[in-house]
N, C-alpha and C positions, 0 to 999 in steps of 0.2 A: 195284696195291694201295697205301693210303694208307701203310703199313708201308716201301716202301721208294723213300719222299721222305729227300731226302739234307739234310742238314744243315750246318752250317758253324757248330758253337755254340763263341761265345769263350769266354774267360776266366771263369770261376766269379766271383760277385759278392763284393765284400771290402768286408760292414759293419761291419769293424773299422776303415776308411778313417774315420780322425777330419777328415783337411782336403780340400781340394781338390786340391791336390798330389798328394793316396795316392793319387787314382781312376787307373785303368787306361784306356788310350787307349780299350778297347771300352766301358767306360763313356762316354768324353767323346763319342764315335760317335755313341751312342746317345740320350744326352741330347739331342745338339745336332738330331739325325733328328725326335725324339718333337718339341721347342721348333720348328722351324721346321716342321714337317707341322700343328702346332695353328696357329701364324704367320698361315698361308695358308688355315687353315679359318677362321679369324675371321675372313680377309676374303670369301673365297667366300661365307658364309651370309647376309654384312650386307648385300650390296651390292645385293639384292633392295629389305630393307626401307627403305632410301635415296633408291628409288627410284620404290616401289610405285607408290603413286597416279598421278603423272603420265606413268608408264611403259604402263602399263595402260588409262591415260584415252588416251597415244596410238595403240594397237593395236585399243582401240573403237570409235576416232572422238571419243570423247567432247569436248564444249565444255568442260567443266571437270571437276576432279577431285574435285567434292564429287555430281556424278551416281552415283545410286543404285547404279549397274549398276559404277560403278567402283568404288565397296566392296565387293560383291556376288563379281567376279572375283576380285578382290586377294587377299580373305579367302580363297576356295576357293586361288588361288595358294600362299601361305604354308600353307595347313592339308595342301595336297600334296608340301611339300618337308618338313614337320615329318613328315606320317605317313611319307616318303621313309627320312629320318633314321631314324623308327625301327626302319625293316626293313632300312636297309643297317647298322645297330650287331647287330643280330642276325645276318646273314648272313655280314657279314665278321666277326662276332664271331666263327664257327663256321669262316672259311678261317683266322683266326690261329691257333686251336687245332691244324687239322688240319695248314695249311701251316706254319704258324711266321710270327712276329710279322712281320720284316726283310721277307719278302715281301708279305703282307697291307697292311703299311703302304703300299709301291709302288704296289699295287693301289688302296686307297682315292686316294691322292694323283694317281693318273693317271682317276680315273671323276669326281671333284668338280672337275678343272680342265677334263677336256675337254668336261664338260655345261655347267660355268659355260659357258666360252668359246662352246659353240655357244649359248645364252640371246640373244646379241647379235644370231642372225639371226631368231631370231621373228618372226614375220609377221600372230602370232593372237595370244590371250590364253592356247586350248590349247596349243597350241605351246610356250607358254613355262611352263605348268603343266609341260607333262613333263619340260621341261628342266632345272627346278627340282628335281622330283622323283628325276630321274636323278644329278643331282649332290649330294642331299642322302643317297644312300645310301653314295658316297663318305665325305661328311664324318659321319655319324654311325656310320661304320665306325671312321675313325681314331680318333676317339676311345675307345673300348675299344681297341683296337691297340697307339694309343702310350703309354695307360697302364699296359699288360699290360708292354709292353715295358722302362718305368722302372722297373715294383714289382719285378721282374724280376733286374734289373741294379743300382741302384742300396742305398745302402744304408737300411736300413729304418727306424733312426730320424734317418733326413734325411727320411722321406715329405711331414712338415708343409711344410716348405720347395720340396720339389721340383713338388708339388702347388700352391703359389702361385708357382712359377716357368712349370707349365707353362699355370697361367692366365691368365697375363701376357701369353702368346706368342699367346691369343686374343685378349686386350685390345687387345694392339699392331697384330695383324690389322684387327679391327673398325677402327681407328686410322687403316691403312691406306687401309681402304674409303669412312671420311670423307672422308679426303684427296682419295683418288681422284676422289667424287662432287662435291668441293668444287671441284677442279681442271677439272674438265670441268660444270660449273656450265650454260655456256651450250650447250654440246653436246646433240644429244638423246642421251636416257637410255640408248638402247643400248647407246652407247658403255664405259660402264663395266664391263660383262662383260668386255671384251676382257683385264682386264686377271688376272681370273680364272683366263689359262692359265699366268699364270707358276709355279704351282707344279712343275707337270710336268717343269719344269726340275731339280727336286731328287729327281726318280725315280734318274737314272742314279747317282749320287751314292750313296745309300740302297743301291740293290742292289751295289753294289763295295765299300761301308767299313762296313755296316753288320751286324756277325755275326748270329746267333740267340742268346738269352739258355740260358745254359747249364742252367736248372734250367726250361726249357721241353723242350730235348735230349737231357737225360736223361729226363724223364716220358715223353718220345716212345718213347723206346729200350724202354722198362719196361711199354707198353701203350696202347692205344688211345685216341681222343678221346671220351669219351660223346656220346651225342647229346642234343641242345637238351633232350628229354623228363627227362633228369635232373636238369634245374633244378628240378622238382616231383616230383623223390623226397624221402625222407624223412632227414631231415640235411641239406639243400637246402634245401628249399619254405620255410620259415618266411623266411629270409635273401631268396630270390626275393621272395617276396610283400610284407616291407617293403618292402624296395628297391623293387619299382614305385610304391608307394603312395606312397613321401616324395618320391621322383623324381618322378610323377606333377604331385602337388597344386603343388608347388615351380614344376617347368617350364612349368606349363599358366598359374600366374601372372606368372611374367617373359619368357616369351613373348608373352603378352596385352600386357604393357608396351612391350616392344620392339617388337610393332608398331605397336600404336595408339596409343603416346605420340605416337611420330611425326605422325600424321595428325592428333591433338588441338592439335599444337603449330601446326604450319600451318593449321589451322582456328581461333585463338585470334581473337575479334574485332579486336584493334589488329596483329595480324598478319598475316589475311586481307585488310588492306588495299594490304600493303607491293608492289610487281614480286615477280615470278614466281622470277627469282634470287636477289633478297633474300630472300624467305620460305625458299627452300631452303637457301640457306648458315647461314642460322638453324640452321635443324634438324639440317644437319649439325656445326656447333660445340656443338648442345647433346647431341647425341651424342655427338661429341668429349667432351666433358665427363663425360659420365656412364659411359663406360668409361675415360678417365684417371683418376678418382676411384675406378674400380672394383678398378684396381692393387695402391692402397694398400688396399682391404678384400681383396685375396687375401691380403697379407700379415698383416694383423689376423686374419682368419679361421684361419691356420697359427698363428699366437701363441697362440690361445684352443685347436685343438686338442692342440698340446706342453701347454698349461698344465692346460686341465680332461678333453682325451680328443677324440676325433672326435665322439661322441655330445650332449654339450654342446654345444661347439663347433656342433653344426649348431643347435643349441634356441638359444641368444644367436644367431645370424645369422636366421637364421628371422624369431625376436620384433622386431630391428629392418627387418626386412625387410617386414613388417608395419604397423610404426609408420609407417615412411617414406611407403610407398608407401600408406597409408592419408590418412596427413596432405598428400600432394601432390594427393587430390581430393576430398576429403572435403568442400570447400568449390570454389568457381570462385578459382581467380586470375591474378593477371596475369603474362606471359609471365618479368619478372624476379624476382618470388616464385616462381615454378613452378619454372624452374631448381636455386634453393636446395634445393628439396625434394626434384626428379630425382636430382639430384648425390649425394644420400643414398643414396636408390636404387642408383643404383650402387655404392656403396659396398658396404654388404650382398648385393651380384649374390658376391660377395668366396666366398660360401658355396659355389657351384657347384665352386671349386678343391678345396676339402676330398674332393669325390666322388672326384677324381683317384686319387686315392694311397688313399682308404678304400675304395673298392667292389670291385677288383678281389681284394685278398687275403682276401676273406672267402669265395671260392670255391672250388675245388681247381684248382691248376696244370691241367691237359688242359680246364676249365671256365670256364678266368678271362677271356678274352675274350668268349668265348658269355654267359657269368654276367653282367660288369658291362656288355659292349654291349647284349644284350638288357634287362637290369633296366633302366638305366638313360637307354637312348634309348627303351622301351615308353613312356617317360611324355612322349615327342613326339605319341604318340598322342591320347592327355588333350589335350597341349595346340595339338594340330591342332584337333579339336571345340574347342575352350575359344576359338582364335582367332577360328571363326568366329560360337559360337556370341554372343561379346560383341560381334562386330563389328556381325551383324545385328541383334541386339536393341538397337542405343545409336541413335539419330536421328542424321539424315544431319550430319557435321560437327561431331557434340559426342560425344564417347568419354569427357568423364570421369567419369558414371557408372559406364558397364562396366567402366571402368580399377579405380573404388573396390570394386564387386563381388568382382572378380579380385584386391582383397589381400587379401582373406577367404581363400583358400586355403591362406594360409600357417599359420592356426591349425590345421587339420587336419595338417598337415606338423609341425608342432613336437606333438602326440599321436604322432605314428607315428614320428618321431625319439626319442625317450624307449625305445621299446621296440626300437630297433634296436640289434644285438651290439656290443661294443667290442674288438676286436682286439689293441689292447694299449694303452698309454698312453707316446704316443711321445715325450712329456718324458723319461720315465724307463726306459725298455728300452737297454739296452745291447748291440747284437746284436755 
């Protein structure tokens, strides 16, 4: 019976903890769990898009990475580990609730490191579809997990901050994953998976120091977990149904970017001319670049939530998220214009942090991981289609039409952010 799964809940959460000092070791456990399990999923998810095209071009056969048939895989590739992501944020949404947070997280962090890792032996182009996919319901587990697990434990008007701290710890991942691809440049592309199994290394860690949130322990003790179906009952559904839709229009736009930027930039004419390595160390610094930039908009993005509400807050990120990526293709240009503009783009990526800390508490404790994984990995789903469908539709080796299409999204996303709940106003709650 799910009734008598045993527990091990710390310390009650102390959001009367003004510094850093007051927090309780199970707090800093926790923190540090939820920070390095996001760490290792910004690098597991990028190292894909690093590496698409000529990864893909080599399990084809293909002469070169601008053949039709290698956008064609890639795209379905990515659109299989995005719809991945969205079923493994619901599934394991629903073992956090049932098993509790501590465990769920193990679980996700040991299925995203051991699919990445096996990625390296593909031999097909299937092959490496499902291995994608397999590892992507890993990492779209955690995150519902280890958000549940912070809103949880820490205190509640730190969410603005701790929600740009834990999106840092993707950024740094993604960072990672450059690195990685940068370092092993002349390597073939396999090789960079390998490096995908080192999270697993932080399972044993997680299940010995890491309690269960106490106000998950006690709901446990008190009653059962609903099932998934309750997210479209009545007191729910409204909360459900934005939440996919902002999540939706949102992810299915800066997913489009983060793949096909990539392939627009190595396809740029004065850059299409350069060696094989040079072109790719390019792309990886300009990704470098665009989630180091992206740092400092999680922190802006937490500044605008303390100051006007989460709800705002998403509407200013949105609108320049918009602008940016509007104006980086709204015209052609050249490879060191175009940067300027990415750069922006990252910036306002700064929004995705605010979901952290806002989507789970607007659910009920036995619902919040089911709630905010499902709500808000569903909109991987969007942006699996959304991937491929701008991939096919742009002409082979020029994406930045589809790219400019795809910042259209984000108008529909700031309508549907207006009418989303405001939970409190974490400038000013004093819990």
């Amino acid at each position: 019976m799910v009734r008598a799964v045993k527990t091990n809940p710390g310390p009650a959460p102390a959001p009367e903890a003004a510094r850093l000092r007051d927090l309780s070791g199970a707090q800093w456990k926790s923190g540090v769990a939820a920070w390095l399990g996001w760490l290792f999923d910004g690098l597991d998810m990028h190292l894909y898009t690093l590496v698409a095209a000529p990864f893909v071009a080599s399990l084809l056969g293909a002469a070169s990475t601008t053949d039709p048939l290698v956008r064609e895989k890639s795209s379905w590739i990515q659109a299989a580990f995005l719809l991945g992501w969205a079923v493994g944020g619901g599934f394991f949404g629903r073992v956090g609730d049932v098993l509790g947070r501590s465990r769920a997280l193990s679980l996700t962090i040991l299925t995203y490191a051991g699919f990445t890792g096996l990625s390296f032996f593909a031999q097909t182009w299937w092959q490496l579809l499902i291995f994608r996919f397999l590892a992507a319901l890993g990492i779209g587990g955690e995150w519902a997990v280890g958000a549940s697990l912070l809103s949880e434990t820490w205190p509640r008007r730190w969410r603005p901050w701790i929600a740009a701290v834990l999106q840092t710890g993707v950024n740094l991942g993604v960072l990672l994953a450059c690195l990685v691809t940068f370092v092993l440049a002349d390597f073939p592309k396999r090789y960079v998976f390998l490096a995908g199994v080192l999270p697993a290394l932080l399972v044993y860690w997680v299940r010995r120091h890491v309690p269960e949130p106490q106000e998950w322990a006690q709901a446990r003790r008190r009653e059962q977990a609903p099932g998934p179906l309750a997210l479209f009952q009545p007191g729910v559904r409204r909360v459900t149904l934005l939440t996919i839709a902002v999540c939706a229009c949102s992810l299915t736009a800066w997913w489009a970017f983060m793949f096909w930027n990539n392939q627009h930039l190595l396809h740029l004419p004065e850059v299409a001319a350069w060696p094989e390595a040079q072109r790719h160390r390019f792309v990886s610094a300009a990704f470098f670049l665009i989630i180091g930039v992206s740092v400092a908009g999680n922190f802006f993005a937490g500044g605008l939530a303390r100051l006007l509400g989460y709800r705002w807050g998403l509407v200013v990120m949105f609108a320049g998220f918009f602008a940016s990526m509007f104006g980086a293709f709204c015209v052609a240009r050249g490879h060191r214009e175009l940067l300027v503009w990415v750069a922006a783009v990252g910036f306002f990526s700064g929004v995705f942090g605010l979901f952290t800390m806002y989507l789970p508490p607007l659910f009920p404790t036995l619902l919040r991981t089911t709630g905010a994984g499902f709500c808000y990995n569903i909109g991987r789903v969007a942006a699996a289609g959304g991937t491929v469908f701008f991939g096919l539709s742009s002409q082979v080796g020029d994406f930045r039409k589809a790219l400019l299409w795809a910042s259209f999204l984000f108008l529909p996303a700031i309508l549907v952010a207006l009418l989303m709940p405001e939970p409190d106003r974490p400038a000013r709650r004093q819990d």
